[in-house]
PQR file with spaces between the fields and no chain letter, atoms N, CA, C, O and H, PARSE charges and radii, in Angstrom:
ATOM       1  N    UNK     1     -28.076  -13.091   64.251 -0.4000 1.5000
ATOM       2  CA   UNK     1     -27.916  -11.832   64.931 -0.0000 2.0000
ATOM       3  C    UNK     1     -26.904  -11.003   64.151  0.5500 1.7000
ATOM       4  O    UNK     1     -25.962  -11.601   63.630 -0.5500 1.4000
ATOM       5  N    UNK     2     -26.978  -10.067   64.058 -0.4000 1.5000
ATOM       6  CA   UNK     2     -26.542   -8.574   62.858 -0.0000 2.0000
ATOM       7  C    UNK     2     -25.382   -8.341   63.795  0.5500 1.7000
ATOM       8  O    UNK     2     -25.645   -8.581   64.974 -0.5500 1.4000
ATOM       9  H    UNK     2     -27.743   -9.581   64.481  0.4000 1.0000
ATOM      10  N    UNK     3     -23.877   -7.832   63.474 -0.4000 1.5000
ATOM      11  CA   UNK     3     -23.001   -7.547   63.795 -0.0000 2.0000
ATOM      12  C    UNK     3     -23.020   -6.526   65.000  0.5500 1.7000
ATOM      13  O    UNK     3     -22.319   -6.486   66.011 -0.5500 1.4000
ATOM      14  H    UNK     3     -23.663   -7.638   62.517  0.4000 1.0000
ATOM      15  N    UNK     4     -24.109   -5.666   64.540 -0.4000 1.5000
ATOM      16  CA   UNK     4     -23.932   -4.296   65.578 -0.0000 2.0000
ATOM      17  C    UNK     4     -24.627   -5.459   67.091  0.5500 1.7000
ATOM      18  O    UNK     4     -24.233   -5.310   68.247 -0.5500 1.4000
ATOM      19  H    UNK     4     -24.678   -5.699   63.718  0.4000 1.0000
ATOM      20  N    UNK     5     -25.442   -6.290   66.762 -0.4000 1.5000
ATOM      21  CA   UNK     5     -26.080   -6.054   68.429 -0.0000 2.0000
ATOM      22  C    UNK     5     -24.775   -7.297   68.970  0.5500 1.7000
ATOM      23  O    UNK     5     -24.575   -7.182   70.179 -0.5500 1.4000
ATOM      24  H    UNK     5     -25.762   -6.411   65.822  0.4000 1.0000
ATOM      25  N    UNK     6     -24.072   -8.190   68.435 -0.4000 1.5000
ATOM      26  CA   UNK     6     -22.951   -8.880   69.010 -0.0000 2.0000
ATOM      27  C    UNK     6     -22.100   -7.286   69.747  0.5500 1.7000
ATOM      28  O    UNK     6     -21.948   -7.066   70.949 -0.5500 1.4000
ATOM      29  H    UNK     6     -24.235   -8.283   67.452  0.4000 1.0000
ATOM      30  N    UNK     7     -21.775   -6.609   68.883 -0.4000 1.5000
ATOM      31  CA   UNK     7     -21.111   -5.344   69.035 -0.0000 2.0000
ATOM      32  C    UNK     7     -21.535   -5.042   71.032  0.5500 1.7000
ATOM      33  O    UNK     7     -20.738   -4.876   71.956 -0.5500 1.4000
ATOM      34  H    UNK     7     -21.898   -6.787   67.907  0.4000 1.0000
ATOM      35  N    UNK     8     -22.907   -5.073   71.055 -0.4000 1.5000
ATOM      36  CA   UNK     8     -23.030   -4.946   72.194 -0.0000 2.0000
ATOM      37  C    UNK     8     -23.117   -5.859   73.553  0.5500 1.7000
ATOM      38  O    UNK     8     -23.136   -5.506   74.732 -0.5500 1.4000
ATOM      39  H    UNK     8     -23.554   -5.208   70.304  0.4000 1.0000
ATOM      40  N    UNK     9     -23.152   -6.891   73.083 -0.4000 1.5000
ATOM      41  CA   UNK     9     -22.885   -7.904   73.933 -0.0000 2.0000
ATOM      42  C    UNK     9     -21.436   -8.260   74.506  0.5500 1.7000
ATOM      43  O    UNK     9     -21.041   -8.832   75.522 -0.5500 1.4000
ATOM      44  H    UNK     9     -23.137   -7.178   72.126  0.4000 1.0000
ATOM      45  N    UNK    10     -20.645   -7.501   73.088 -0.4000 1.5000
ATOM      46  CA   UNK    10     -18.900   -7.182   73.742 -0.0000 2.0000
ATOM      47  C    UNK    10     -18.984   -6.121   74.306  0.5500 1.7000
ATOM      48  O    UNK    10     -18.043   -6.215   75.094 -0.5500 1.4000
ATOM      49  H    UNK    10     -20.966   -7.037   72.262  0.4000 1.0000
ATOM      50  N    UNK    11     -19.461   -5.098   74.495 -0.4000 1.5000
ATOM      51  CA   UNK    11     -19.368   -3.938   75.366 -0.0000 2.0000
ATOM      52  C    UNK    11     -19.779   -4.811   76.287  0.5500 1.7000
ATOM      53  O    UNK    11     -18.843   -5.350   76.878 -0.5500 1.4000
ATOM      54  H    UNK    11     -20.226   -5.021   73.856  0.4000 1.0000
ATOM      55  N    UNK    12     -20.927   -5.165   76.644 -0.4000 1.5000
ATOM      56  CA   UNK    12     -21.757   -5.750   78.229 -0.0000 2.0000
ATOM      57  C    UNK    12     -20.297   -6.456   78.275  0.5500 1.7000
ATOM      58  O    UNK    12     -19.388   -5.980   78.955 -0.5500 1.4000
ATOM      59  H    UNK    12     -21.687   -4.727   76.164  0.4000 1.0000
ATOM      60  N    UNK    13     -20.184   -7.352   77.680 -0.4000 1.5000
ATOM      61  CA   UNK    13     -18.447   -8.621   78.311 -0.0000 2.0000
ATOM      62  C    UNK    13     -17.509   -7.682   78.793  0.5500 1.7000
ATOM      63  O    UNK    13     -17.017   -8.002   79.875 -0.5500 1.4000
ATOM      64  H    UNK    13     -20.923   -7.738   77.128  0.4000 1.0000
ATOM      65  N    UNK    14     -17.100   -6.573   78.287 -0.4000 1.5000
ATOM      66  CA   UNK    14     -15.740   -6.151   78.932 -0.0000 2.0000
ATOM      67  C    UNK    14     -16.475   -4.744   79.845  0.5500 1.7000
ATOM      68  O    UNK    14     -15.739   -3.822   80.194 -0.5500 1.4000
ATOM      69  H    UNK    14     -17.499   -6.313   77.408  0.4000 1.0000
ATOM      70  N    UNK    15     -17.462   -4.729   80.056 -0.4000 1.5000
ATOM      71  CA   UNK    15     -18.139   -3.402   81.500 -0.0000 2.0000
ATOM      72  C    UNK    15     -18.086   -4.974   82.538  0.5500 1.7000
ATOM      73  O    UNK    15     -17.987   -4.568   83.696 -0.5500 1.4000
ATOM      74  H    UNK    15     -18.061   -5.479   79.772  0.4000 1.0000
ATOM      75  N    UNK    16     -18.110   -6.300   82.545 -0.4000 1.5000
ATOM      76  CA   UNK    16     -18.274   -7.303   82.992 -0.0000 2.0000
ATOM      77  C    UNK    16     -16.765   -7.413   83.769  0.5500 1.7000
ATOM      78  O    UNK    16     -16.568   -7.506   84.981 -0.5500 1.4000
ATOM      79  H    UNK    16     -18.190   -6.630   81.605  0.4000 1.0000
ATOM      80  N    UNK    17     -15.604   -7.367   82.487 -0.4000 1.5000
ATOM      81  CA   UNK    17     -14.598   -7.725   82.735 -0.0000 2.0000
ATOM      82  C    UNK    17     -13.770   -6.624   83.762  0.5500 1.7000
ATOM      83  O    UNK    17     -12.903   -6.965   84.567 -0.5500 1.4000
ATOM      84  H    UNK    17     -15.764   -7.292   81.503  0.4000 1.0000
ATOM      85  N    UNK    18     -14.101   -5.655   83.605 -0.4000 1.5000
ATOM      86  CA   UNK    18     -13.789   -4.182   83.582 -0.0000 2.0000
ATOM      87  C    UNK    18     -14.127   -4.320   85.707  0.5500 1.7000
ATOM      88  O    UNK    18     -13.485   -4.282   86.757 -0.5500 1.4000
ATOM      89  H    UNK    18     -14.805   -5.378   82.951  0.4000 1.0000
ATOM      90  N    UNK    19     -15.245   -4.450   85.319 -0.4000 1.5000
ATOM      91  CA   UNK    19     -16.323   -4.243   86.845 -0.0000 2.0000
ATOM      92  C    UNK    19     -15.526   -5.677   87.792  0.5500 1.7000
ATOM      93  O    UNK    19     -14.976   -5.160   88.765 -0.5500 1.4000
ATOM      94  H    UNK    19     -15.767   -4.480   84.467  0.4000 1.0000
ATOM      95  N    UNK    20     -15.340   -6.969   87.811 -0.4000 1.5000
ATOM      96  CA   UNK    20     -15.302   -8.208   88.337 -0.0000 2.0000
ATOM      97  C    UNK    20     -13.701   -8.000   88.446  0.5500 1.7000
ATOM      98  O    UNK    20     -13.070   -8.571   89.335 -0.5500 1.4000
ATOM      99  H    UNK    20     -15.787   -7.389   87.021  0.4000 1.0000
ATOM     100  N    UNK    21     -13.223   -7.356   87.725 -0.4000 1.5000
ATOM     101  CA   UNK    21     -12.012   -7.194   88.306 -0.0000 2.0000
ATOM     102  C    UNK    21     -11.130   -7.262   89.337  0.5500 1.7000
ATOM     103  O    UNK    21     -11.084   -6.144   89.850 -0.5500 1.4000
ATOM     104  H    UNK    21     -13.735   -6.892   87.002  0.4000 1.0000
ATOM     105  N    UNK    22     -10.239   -8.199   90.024 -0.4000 1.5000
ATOM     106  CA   UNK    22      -9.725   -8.232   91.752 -0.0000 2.0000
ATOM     107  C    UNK    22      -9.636   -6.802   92.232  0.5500 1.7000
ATOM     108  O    UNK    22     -10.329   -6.292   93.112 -0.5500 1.4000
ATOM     109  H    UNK    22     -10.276   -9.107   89.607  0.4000 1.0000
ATOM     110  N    UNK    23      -8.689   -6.237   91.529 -0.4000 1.5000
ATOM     111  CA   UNK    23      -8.398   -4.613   91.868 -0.0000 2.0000
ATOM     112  C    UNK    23      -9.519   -3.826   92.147  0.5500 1.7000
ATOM     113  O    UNK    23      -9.516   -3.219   93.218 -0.5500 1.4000
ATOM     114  H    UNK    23      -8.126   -6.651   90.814  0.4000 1.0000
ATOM     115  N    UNK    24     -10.583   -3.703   91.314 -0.4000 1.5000
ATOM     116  CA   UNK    24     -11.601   -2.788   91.471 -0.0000 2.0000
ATOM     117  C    UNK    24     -12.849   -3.150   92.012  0.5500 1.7000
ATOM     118  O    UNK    24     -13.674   -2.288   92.317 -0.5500 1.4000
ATOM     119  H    UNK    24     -10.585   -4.196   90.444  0.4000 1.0000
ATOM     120  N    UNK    25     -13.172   -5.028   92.238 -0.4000 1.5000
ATOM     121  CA   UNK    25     -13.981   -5.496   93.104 -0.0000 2.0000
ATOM     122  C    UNK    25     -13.150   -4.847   95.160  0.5500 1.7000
ATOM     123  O    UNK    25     -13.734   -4.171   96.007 -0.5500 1.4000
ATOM     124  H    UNK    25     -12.502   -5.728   91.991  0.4000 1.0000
ATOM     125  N    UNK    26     -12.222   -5.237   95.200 -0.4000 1.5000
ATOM     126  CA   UNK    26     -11.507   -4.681   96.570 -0.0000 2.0000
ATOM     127  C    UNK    26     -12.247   -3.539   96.806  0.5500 1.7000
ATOM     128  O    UNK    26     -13.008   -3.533   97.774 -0.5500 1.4000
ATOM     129  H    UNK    26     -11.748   -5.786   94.512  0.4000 1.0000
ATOM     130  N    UNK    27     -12.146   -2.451   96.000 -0.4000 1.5000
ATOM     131  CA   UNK    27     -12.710   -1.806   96.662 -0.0000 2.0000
ATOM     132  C    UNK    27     -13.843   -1.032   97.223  0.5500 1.7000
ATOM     133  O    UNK    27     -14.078    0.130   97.557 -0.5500 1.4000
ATOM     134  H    UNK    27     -11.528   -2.456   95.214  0.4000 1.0000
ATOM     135  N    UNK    28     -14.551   -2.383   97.174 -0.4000 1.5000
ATOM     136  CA   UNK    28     -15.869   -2.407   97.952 -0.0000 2.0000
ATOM     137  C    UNK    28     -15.839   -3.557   99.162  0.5500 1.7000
ATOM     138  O    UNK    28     -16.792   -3.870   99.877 -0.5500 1.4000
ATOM     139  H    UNK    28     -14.361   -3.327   96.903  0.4000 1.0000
ATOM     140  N    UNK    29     -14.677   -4.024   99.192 -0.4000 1.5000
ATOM     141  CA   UNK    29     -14.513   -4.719  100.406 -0.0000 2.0000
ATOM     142  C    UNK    29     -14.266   -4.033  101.566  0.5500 1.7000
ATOM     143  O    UNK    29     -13.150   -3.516  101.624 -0.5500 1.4000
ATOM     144  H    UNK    29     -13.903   -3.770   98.611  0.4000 1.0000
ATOM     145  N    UNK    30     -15.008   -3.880  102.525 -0.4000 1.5000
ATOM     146  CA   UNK    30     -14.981   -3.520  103.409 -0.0000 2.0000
ATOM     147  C    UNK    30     -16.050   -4.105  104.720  0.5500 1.7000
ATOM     148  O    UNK    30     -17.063   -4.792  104.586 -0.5500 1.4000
ATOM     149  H    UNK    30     -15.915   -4.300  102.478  0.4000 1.0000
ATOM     150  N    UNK    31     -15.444   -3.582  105.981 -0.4000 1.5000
ATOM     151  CA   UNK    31     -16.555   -3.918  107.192 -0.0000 2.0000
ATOM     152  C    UNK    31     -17.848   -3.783  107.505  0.5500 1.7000
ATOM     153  O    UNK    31     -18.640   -4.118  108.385 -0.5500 1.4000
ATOM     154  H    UNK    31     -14.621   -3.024  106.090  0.4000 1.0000
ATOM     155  N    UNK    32     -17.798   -3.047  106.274 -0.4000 1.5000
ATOM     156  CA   UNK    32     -19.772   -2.268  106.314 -0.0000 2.0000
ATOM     157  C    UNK    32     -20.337   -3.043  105.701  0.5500 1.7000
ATOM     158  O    UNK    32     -19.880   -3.514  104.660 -0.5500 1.4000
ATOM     159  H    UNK    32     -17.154   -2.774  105.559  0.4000 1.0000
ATOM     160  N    UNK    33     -21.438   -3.353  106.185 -0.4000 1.5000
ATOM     161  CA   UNK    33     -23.069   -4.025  105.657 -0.0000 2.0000
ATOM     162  C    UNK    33     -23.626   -2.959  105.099  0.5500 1.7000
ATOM     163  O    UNK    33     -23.261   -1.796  105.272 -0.5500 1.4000
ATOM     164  H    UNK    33     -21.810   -2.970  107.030  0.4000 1.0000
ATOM     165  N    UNK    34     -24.812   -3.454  104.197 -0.4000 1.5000
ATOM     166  CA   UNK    34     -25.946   -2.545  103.747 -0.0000 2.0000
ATOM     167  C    UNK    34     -26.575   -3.766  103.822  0.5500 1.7000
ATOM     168  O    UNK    34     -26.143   -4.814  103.344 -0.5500 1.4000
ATOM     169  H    UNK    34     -25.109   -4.399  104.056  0.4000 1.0000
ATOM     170  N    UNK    35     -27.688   -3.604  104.480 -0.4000 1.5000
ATOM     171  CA   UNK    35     -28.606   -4.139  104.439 -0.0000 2.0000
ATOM     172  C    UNK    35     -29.072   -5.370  104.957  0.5500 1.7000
ATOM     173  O    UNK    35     -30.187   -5.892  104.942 -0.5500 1.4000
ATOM     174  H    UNK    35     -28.039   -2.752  104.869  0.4000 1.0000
ATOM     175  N    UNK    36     -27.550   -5.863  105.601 -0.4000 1.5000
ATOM     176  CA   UNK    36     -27.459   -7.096  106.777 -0.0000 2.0000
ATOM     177  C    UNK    36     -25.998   -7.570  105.756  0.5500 1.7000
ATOM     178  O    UNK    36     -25.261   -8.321  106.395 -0.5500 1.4000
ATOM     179  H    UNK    36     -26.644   -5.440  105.614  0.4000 1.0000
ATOM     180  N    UNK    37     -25.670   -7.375  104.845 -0.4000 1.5000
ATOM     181  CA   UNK    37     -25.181   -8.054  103.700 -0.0000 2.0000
ATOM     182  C    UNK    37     -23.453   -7.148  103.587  0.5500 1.7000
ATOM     183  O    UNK    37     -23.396   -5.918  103.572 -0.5500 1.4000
ATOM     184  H    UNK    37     -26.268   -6.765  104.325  0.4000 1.0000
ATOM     185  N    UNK    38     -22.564   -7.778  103.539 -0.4000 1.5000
ATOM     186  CA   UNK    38     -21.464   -7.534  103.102 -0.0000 2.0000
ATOM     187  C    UNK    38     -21.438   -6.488  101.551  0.5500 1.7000
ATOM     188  O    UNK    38     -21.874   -6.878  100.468 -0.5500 1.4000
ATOM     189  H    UNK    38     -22.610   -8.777  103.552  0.4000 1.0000
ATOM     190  N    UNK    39     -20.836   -5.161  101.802 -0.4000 1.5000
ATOM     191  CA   UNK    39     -20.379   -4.283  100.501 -0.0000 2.0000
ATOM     192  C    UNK    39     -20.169   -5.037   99.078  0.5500 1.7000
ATOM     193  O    UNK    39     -20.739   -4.949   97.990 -0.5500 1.4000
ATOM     194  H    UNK    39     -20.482   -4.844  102.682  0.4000 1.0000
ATOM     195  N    UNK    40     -19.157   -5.772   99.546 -0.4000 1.5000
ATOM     196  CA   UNK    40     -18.977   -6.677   98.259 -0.0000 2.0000
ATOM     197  C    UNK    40     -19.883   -7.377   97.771  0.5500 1.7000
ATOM     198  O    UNK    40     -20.184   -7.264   96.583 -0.5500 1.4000
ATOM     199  H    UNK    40     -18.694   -5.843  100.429  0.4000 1.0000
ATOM     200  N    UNK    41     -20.537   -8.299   98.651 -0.4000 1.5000
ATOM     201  CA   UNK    41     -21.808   -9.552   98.022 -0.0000 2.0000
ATOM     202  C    UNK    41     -22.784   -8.704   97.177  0.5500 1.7000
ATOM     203  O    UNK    41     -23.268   -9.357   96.253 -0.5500 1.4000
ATOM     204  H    UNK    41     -20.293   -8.391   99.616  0.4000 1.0000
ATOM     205  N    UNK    42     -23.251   -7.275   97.256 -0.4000 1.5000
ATOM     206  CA   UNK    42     -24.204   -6.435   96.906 -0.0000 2.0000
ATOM     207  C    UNK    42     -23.517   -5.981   95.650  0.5500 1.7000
ATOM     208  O    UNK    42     -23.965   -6.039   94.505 -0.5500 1.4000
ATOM     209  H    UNK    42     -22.859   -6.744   98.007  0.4000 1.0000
ATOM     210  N    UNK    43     -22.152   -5.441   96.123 -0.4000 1.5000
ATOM     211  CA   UNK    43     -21.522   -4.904   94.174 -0.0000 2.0000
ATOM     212  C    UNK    43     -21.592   -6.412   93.082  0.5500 1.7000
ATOM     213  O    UNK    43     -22.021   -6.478   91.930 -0.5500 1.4000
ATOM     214  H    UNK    43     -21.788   -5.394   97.053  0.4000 1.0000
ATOM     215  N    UNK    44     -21.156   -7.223   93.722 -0.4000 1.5000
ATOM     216  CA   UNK    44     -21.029   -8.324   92.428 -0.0000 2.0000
ATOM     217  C    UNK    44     -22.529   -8.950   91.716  0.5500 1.7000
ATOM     218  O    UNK    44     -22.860   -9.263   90.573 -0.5500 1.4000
ATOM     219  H    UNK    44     -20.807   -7.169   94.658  0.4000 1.0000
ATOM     220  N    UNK    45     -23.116   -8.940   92.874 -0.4000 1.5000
ATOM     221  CA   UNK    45     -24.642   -9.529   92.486 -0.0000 2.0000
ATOM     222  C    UNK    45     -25.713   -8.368   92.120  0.5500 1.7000
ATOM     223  O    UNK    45     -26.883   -8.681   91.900 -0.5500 1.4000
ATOM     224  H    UNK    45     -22.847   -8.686   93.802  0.4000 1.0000
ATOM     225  N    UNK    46     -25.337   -7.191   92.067 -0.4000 1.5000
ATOM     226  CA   UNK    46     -25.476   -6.024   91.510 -0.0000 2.0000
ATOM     227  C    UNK    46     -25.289   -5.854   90.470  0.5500 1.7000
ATOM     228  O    UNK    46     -26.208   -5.401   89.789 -0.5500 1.4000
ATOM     229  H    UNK    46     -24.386   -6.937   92.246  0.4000 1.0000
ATOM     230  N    UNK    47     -24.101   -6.121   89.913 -0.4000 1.5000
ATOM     231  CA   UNK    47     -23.360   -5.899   88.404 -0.0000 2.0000
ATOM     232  C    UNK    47     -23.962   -7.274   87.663  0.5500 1.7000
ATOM     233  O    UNK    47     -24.268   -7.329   86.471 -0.5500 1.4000
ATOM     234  H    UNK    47     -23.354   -6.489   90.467  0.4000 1.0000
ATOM     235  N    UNK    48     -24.052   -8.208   88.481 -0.4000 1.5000
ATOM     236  CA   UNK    48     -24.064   -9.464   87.587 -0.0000 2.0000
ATOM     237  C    UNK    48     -25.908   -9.221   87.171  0.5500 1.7000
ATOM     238  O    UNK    48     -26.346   -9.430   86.040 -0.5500 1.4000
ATOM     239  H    UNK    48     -23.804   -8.164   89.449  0.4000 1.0000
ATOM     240  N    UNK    49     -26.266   -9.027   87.658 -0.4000 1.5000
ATOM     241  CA   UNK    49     -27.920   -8.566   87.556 -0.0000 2.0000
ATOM     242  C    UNK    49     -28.086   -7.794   86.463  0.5500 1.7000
ATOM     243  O    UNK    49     -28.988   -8.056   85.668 -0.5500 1.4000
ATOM     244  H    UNK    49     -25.911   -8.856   88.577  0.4000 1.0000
ATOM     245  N    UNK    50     -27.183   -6.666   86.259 -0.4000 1.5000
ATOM     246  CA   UNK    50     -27.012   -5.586   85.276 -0.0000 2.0000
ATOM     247  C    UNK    50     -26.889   -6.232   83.938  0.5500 1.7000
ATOM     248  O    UNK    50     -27.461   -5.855   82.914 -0.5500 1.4000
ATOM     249  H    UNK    50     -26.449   -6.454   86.905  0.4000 1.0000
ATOM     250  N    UNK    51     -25.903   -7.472   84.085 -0.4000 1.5000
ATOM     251  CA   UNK    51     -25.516   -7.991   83.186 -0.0000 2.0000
ATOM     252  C    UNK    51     -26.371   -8.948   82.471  0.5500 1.7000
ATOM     253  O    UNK    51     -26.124   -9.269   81.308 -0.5500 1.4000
ATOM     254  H    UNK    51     -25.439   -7.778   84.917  0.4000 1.0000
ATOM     255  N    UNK    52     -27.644   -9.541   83.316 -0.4000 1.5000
ATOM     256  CA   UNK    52     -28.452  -10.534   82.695 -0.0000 2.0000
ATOM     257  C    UNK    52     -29.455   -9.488   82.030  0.5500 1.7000
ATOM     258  O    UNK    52     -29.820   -9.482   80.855 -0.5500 1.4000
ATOM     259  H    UNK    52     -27.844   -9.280   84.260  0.4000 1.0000
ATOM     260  N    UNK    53     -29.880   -8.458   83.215 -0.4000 1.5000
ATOM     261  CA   UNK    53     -30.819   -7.275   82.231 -0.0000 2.0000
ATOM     262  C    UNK    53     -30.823   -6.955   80.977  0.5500 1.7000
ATOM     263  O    UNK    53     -31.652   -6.991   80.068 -0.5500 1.4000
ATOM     264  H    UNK    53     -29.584   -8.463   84.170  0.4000 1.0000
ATOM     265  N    UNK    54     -29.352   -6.518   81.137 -0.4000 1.5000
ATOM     266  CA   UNK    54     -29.225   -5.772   79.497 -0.0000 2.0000
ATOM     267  C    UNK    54     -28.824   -6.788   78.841  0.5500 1.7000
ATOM     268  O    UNK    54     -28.819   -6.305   77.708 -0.5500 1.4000
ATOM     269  H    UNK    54     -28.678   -6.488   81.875  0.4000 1.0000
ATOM     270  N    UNK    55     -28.382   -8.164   78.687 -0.4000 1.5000
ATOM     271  CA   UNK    55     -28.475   -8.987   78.066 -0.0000 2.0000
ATOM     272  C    UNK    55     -29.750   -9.360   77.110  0.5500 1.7000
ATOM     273  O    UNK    55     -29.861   -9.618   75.911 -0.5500 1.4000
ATOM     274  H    UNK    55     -28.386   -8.556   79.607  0.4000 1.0000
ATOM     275  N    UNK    56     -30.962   -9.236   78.578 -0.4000 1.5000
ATOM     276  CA   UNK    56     -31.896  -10.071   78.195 -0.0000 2.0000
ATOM     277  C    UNK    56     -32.604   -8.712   77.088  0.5500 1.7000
ATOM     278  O    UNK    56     -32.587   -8.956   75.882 -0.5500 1.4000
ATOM     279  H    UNK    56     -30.872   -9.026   79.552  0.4000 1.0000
ATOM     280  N    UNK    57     -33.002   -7.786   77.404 -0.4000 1.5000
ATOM     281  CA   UNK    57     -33.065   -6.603   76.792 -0.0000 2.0000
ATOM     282  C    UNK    57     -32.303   -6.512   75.291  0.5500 1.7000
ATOM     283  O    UNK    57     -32.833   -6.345   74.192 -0.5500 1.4000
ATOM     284  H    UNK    57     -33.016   -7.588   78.384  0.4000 1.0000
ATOM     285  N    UNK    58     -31.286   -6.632   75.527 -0.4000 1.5000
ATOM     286  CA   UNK    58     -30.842   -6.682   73.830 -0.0000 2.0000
ATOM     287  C    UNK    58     -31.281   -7.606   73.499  0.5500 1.7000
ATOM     288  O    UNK    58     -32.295   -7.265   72.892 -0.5500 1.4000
ATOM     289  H    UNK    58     -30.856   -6.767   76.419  0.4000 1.0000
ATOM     290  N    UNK    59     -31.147   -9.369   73.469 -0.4000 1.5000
ATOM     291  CA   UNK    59     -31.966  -10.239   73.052 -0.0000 2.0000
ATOM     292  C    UNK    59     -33.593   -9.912   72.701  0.5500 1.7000
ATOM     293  O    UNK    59     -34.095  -10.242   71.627 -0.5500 1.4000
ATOM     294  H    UNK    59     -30.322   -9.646   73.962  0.4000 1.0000
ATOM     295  N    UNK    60     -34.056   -9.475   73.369 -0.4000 1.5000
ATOM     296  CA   UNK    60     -36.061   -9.129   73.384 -0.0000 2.0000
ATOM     297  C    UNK    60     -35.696   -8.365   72.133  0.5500 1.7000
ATOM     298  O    UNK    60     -36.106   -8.837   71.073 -0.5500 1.4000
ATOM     299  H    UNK    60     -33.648   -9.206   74.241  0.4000 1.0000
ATOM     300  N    UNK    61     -34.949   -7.194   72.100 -0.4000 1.5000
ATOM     301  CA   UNK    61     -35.233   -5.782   71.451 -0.0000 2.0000
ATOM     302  C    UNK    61     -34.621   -6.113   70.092  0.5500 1.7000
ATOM     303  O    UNK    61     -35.361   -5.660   69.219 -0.5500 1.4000
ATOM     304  H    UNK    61     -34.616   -6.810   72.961  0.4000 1.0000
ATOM     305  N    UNK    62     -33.456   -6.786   69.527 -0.4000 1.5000
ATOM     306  CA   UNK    62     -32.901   -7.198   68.534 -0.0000 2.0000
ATOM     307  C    UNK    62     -32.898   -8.146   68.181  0.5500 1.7000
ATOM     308  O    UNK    62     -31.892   -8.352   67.502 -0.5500 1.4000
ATOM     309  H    UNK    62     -32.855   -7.154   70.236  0.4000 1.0000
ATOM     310  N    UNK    63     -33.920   -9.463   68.306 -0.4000 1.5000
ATOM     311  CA   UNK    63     -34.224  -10.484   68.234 -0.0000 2.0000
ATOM     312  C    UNK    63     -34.891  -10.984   66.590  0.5500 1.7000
ATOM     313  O    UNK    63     -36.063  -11.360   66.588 -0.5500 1.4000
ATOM     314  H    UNK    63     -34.737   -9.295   68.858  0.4000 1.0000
ATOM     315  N    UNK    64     -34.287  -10.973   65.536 -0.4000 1.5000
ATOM     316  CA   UNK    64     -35.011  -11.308   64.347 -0.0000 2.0000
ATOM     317  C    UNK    64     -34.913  -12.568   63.825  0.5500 1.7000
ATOM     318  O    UNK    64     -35.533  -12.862   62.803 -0.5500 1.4000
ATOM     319  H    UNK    64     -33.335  -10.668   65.538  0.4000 1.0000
């Protein structure tokens, strides 16, 4: 794998690190549901989803 697409797999790691954060996960903690489901359970398994996508996506697309 060619430098630039690692390049992006450290961007995806620190939008990862950035996002999972205690401070900035909080604040989606709250009393409200969407959807039967706790604010929080939906942001993390949200982001983490994001994270296998564009993973898997750069892998498919830069794959030589």
């Amino acid at each position: 794998m060619k430098k630039r697409h690692q390049q992006k797999f450290i961007i995806v790691s620190m939008i990862l690190l950035v996002g999972l954060n205690l401070p900035i996960a909080l604040l989606f903690d709250s009393a409200q549901n969407l959807l039967g489901f706790p604010v929080i359970y939906i942001y993390i398994f949200s982001l983490w989803l994001f994270s296998i996508l564009t993973s898997f996506l750069i892998v498919k697309r830069y794959n030589e």
